[in-house]
C-alpha positions in Angstrom: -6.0 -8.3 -2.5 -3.2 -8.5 -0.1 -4.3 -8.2 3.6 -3.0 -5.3 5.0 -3.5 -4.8 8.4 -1.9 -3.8 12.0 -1.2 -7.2 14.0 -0.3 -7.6 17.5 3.0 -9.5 15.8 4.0 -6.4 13.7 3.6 -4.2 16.5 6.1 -6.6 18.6 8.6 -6.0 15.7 8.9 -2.3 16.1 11.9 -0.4 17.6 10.9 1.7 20.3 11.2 4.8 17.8 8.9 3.2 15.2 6.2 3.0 17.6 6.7 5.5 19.5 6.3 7.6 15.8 3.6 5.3 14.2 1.5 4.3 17.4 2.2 7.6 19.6 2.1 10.2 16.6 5.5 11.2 17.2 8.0 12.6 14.9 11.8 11.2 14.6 14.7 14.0 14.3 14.8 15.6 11.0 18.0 14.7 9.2 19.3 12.0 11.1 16.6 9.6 9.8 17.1 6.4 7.6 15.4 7.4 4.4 15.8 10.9 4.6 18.9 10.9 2.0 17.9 7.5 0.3 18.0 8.0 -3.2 17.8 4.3 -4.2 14.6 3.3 -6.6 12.0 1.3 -4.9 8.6 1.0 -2.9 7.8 2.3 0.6 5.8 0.6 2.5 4.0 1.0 6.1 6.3 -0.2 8.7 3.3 -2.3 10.5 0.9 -3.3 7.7 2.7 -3.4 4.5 0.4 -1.1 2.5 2.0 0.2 -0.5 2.6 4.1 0.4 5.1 5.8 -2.0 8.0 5.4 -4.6 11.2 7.4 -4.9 9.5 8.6 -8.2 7.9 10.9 -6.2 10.5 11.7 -3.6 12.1 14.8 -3.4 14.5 16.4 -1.9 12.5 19.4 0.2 15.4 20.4 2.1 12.7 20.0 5.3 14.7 16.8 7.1 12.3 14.0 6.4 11.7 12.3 3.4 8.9 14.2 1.3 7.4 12.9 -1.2 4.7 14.4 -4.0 2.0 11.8 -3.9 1.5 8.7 -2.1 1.2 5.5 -4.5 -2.1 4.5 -3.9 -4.0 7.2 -2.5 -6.6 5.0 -0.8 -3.7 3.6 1.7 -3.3 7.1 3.2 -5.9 9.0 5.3 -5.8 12.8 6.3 -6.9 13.6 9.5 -6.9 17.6 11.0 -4.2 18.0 13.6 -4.7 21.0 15.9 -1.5 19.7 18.3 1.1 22.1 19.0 -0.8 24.9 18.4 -0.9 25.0 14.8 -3.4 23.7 12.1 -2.1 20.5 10.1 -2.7 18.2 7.7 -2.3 14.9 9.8 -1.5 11.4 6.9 -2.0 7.8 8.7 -2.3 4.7 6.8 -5.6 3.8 6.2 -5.1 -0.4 6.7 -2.5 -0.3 10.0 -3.5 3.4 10.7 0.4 4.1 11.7 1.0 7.6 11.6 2.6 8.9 8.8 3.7 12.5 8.9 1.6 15.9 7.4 0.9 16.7 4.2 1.3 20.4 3.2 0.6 22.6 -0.2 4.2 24.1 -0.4 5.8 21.2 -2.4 6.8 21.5 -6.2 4.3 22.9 -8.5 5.0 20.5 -11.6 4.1 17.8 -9.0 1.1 18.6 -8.1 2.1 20.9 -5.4 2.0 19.0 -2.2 4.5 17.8 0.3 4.0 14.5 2.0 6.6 15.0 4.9 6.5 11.5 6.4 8.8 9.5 9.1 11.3 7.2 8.5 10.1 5.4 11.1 6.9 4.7 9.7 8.1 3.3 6.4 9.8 0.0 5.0 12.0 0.7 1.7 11.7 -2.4 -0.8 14.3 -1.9 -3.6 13.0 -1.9 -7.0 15.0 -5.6 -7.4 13.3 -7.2 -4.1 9.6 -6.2 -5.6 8.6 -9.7 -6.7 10.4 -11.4 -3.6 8.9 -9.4 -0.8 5.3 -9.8 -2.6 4.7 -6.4 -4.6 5.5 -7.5 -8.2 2.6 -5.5 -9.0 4.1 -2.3 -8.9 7.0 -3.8 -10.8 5.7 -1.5 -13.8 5.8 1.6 -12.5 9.6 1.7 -12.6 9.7 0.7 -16.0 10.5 4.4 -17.6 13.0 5.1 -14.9 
């Protein structure tokens, strides 16, 4: 098994914004975000550790500002967590190896998909094109593209 984890190098890699959202709980602006719009196939990956999140199988567009997706890729890599900030009751997601913040989760997404809404940063993710897979070390997951 790969080893996933948060290192003081991969922190040290980080823009200000993706710490500030993955270290700090902060959110980035909705629509002016890098994968907000991306409709490319591929992986997404946590920003610090590498954890496999999601794939733009299960991205949609939820018209919210961030990139939502229906169900992470491996649901052991992402931990819920209750967030009471801001005066509202949330479903916090973190990744469970590098414990970067993610975004929320919440039950209003598409009903043929399950019906949730993973509403996660930009910041927090890597995108890895379905082509780069094998190069960047998740060759693995190579198969689930294979019916797209």
């Amino acid at each position: 098994m790969p080893d996933y984890r948060k290192t003081p190098e991969a922190l040290a890699r980080l823009t200000p914004l993706q710490y500030r959202v993955t270290q700090e709980s902060a959110t980035e602006r909705p629509f002016d975000n890098e994968f907000h719009d991306n409709h490319r196939v591929g992986l997404y990956v946590d920003i610090v550790s590498g954890e496999p999140l999601f794939t733009s199988m299960d991205k949609f567009d939820s018209g919210c500002g961030w990139p939502s997706f229906a169900r992470p890729v491996e649901s052991s890599n992402v931990v819920e967590k209750r967030d009471t900030s801001h005066g509202m009751l949330r479903t916090e997601v973190r990744s469970k190896h590098g414990d970067s913040h993610l975004g929320h989760v919440f039950d209003d997404g598409p009903r043929e998909l399950g019906g949730l809404r993973y509403c996660i940063n930009s910041a927090s993710l890597r995108f890895i094109p379905l082509a780069d897979l094998e190069k960047e070390g998740y060759g693995e997951y190579r198969k689930l593209f294979e019916h797209t």
